[in-house]
C-alpha beads as a LAMMPS data file, in Angstrom:
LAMMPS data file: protein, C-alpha beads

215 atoms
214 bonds

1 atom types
1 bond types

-500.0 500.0 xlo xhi
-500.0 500.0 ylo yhi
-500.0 500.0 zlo zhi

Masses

1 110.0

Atoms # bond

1 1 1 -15.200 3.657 20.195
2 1 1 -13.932 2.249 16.866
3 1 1 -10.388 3.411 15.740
4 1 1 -9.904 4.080 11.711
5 1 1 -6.327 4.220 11.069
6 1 1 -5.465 5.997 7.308
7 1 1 -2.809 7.426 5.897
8 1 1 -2.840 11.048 4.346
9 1 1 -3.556 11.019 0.499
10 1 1 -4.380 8.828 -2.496
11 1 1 -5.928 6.188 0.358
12 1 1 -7.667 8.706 2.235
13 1 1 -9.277 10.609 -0.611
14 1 1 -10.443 7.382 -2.021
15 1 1 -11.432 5.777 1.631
16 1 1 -13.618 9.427 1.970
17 1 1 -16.658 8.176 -0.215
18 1 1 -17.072 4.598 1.143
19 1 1 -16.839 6.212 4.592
20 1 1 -19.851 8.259 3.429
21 1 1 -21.964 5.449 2.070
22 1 1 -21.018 4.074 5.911
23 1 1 -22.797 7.060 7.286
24 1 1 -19.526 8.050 8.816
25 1 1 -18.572 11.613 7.310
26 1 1 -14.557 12.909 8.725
27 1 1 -15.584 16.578 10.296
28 1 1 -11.638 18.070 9.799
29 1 1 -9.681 18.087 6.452
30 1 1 -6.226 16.031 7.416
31 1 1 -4.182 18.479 4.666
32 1 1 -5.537 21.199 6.708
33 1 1 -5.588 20.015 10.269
34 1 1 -3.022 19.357 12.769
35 1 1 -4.627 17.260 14.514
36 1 1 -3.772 13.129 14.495
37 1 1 -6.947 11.717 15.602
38 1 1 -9.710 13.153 13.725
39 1 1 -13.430 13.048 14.916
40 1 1 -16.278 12.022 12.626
41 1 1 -20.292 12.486 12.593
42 1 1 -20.604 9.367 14.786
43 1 1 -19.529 9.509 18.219
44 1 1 -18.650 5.614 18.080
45 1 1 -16.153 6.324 15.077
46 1 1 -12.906 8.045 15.042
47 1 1 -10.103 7.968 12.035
48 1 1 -6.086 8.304 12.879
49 1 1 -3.261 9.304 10.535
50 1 1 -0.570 7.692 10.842
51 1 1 2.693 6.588 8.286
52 1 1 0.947 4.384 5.420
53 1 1 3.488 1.501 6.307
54 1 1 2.582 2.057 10.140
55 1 1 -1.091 1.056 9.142
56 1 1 -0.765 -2.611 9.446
57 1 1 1.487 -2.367 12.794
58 1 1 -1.517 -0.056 14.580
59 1 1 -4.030 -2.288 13.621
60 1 1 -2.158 -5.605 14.755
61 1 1 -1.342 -4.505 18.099
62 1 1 -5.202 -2.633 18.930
63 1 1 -3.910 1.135 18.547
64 1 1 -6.314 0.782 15.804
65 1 1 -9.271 -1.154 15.609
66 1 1 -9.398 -1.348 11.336
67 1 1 -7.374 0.356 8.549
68 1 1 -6.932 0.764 5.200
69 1 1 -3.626 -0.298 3.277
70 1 1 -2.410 -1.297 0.495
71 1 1 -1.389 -4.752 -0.277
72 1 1 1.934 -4.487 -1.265
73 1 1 1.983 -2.809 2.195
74 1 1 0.592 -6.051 3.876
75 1 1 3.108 -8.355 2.003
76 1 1 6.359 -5.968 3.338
77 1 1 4.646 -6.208 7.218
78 1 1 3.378 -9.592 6.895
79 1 1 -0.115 -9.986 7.740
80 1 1 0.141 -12.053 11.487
81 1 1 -3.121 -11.211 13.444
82 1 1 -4.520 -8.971 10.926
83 1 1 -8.134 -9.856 9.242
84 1 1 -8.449 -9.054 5.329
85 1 1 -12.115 -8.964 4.761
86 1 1 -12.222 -6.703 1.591
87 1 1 -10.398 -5.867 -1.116
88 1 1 -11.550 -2.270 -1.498
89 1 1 -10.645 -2.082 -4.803
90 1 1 -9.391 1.280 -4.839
91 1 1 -5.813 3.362 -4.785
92 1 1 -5.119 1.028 -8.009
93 1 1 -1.341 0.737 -9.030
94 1 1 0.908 -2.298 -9.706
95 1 1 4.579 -3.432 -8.734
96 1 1 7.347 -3.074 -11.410
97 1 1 10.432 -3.479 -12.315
98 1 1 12.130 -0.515 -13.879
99 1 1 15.346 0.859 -15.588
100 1 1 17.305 3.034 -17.686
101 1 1 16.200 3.553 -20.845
102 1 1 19.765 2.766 -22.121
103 1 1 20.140 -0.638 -20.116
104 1 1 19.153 -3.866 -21.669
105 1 1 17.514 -5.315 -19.070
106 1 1 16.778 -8.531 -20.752
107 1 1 19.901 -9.366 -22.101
108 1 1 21.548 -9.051 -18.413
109 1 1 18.708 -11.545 -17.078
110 1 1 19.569 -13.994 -20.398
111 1 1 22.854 -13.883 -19.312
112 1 1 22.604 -14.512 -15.862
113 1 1 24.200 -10.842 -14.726
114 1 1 23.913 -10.613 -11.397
115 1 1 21.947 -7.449 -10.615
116 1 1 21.988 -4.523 -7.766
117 1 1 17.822 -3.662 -7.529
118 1 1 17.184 -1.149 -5.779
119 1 1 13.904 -1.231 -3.824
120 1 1 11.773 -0.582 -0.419
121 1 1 9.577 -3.459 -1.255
122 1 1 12.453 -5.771 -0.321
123 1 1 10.428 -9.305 0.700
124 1 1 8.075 -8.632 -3.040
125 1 1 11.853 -7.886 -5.201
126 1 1 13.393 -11.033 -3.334
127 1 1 10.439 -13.175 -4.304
128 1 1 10.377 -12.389 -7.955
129 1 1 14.051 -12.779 -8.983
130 1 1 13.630 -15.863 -6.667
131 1 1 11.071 -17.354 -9.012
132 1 1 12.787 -16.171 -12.325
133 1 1 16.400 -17.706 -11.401
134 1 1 17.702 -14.084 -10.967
135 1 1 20.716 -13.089 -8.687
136 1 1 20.135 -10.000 -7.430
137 1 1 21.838 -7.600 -4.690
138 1 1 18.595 -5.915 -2.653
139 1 1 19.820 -2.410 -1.815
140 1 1 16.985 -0.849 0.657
141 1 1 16.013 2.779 0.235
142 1 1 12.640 4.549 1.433
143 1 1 12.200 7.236 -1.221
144 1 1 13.339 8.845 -4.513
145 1 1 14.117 5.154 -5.905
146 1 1 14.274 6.637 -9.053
147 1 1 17.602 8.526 -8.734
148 1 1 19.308 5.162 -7.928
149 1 1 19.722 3.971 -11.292
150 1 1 20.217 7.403 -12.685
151 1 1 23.445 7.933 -9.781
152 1 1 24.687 3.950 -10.770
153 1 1 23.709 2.986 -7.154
154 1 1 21.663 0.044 -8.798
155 1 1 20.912 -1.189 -12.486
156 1 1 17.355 -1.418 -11.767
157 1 1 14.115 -0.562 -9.595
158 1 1 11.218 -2.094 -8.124
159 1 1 8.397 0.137 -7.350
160 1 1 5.053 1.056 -7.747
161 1 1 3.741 2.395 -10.871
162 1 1 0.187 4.290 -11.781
163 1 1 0.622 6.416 -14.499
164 1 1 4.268 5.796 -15.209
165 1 1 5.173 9.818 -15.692
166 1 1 7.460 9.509 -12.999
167 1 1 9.521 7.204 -14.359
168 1 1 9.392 9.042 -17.755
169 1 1 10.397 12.011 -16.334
170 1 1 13.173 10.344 -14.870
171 1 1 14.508 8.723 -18.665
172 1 1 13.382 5.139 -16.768
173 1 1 11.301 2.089 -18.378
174 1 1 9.022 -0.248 -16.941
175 1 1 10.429 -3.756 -18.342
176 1 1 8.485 -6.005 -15.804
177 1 1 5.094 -5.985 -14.017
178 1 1 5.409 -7.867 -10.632
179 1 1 2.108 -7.484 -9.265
180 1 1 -1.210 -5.307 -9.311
181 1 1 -1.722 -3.441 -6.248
182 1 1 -4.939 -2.548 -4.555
183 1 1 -6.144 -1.556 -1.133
184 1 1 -7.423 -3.548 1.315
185 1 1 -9.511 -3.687 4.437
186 1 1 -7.642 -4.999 7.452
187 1 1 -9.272 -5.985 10.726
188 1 1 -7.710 -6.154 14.149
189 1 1 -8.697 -10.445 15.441
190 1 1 -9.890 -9.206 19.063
191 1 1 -11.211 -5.896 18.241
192 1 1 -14.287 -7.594 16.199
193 1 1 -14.879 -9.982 18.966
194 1 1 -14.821 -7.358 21.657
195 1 1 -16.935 -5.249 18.900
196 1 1 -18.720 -7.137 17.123
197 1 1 -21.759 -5.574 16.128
198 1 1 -20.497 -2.311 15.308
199 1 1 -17.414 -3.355 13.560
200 1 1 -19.614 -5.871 11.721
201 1 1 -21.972 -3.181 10.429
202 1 1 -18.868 -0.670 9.721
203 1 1 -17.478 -3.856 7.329
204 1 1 -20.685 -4.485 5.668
205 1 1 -20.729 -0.843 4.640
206 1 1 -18.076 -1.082 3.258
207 1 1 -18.492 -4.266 1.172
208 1 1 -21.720 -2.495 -0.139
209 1 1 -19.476 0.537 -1.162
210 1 1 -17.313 -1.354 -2.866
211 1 1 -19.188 -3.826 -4.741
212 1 1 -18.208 -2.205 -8.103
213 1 1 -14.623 -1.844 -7.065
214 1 1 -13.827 -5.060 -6.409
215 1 1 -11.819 -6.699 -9.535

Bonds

1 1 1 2
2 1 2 3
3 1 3 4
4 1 4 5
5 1 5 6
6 1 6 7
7 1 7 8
8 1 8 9
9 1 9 10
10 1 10 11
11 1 11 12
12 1 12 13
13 1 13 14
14 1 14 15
15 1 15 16
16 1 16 17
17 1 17 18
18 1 18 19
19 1 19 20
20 1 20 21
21 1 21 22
22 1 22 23
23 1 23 24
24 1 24 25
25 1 25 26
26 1 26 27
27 1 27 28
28 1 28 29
29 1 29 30
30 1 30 31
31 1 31 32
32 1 32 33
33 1 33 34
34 1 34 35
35 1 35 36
36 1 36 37
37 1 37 38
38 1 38 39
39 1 39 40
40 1 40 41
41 1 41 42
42 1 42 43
43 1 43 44
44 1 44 45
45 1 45 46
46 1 46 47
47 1 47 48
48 1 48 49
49 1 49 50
50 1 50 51
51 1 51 52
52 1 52 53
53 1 53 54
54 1 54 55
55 1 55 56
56 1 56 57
57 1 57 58
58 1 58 59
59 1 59 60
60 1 60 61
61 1 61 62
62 1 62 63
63 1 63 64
64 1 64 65
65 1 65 66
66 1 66 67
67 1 67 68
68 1 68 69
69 1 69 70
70 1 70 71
71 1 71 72
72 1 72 73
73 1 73 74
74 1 74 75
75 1 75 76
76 1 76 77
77 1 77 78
78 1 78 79
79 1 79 80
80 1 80 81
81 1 81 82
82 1 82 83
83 1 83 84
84 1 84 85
85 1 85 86
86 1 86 87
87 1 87 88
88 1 88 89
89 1 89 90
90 1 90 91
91 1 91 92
92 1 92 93
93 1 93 94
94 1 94 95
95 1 95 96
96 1 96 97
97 1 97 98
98 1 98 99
99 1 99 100
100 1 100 101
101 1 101 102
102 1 102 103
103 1 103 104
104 1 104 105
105 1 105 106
106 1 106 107
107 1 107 108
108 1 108 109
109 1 109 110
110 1 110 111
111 1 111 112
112 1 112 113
113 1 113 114
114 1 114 115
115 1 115 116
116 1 116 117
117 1 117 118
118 1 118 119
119 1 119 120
120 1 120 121
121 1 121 122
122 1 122 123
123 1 123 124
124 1 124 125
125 1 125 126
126 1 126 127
127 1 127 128
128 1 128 129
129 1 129 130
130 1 130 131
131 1 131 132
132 1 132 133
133 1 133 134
134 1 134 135
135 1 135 136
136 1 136 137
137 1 137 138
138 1 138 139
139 1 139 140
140 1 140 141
141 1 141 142
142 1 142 143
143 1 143 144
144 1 144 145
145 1 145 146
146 1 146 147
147 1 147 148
148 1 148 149
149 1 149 150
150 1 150 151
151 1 151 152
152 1 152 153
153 1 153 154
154 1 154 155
155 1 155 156
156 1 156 157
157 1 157 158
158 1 158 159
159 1 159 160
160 1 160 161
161 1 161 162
162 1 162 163
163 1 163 164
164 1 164 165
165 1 165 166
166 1 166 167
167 1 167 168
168 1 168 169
169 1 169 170
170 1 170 171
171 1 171 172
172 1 172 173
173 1 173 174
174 1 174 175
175 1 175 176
176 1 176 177
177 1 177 178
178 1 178 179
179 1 179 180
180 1 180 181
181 1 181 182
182 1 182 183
183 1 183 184
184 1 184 185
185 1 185 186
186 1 186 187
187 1 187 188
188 1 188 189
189 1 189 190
190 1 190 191
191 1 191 192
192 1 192 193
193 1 193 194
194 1 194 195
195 1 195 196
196 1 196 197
197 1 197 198
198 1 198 199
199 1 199 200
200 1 200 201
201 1 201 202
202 1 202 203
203 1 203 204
204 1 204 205
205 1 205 206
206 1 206 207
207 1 207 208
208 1 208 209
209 1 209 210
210 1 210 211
211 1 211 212
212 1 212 213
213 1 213 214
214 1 214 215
């Protein structure tokens, strides 16, 4: 049996069609199910859902065999025992640095301001400001980072961006990009020795899929 493990949404929708092209088609809709462990066409192949930062952690430690995440994702967990094979290309987005309209952002970096930066990507916002000479003060939250500039928790943000309506919505700017942000493949070590042939032809699949994808 070979263990999937995906998270619900943008990943999963996107994972569906190079699944497909795998010959392995997901028989129960995750929005609609209750289930955790959903069964596919192939009696060798099984998906799980689990917390999109638990993805790494499941694969590492053989409760799942592969899984899909994204790599800022990889670079919070670390990647210690995990195999990247592919960069899927897909679930697109990028890291950035964002604030209120009304704050001037560059001239508090000119000046050397030291900076509160709100953020859940904690070990990709401590090696930026590293690199750019920038004291900052990391405050750790796990959602609705946008209300912690608006509330003066922090002068700033770094997040991930796609369309950048959210922050819009929210009166906040994108001043910096940090990174672009795609998802990637990730392989448990002793899982594809133990498996070999069936996680090999699962991977190939995929890097057929994805051919286009892949920047």
């Amino acid at each position: 049996m070979i263990t999937l493990a995906l998270s619900k949404g943008r990943i999963f929708d996107e994972t569906m069609p190079l699944l497909e092209a795998a010959g392995v088609r997901v028989l129960e809709d995750p929005e609609k199910s209750r289930k955790l462990i959903l069964p596919t066409n192939r009696d060798n192949v099984r998906v799980v859902l689990v917390r999109a930062t638990d993805v790494p952690t499941y694969v590492q430690y053989g409760g799942a065999d592969l899984g899909v995440t994204g790599l800022d994702t990889l670079i919070e967990h670390g990647s210690q025992g995990l195999y990247q094979p592919l960069d899927l290309g897909i679930a697109r987005c990028r890291v950035s640095v964002a604030v209120r309209s009304d704050f001037d952002y560059a001239n508090a970096v000119r000046q050397g301001s030291r900076l509160r930066v709100a953020t859940k990507y904690v070990s990709i916002a401590r090696e930026f400001f590293a690199a750019k000479g920038v004291h900052v003060d990391l405050i750790k939250l796990y959602g609705s980072m946008e209300l912690a500039p608006l509330t003066g928790l922090a002068d700033a943000i770094v997040d991930l961006v796609s369309t950048g309506g959210t922050l819009k919505a929210n009166q906040l700017v994108e001043v910096e990009r940090i990174m672009d942000i795609s998802s990637r493949l990730v392989v448990n070590q002793a899982a594809l020795k133990l498996k070999q042939a069936p996680m090999r032809e699962l991977i190939d699949a995929f890097a057929r899929a994805t051919e286009g994808n892949r920047a």
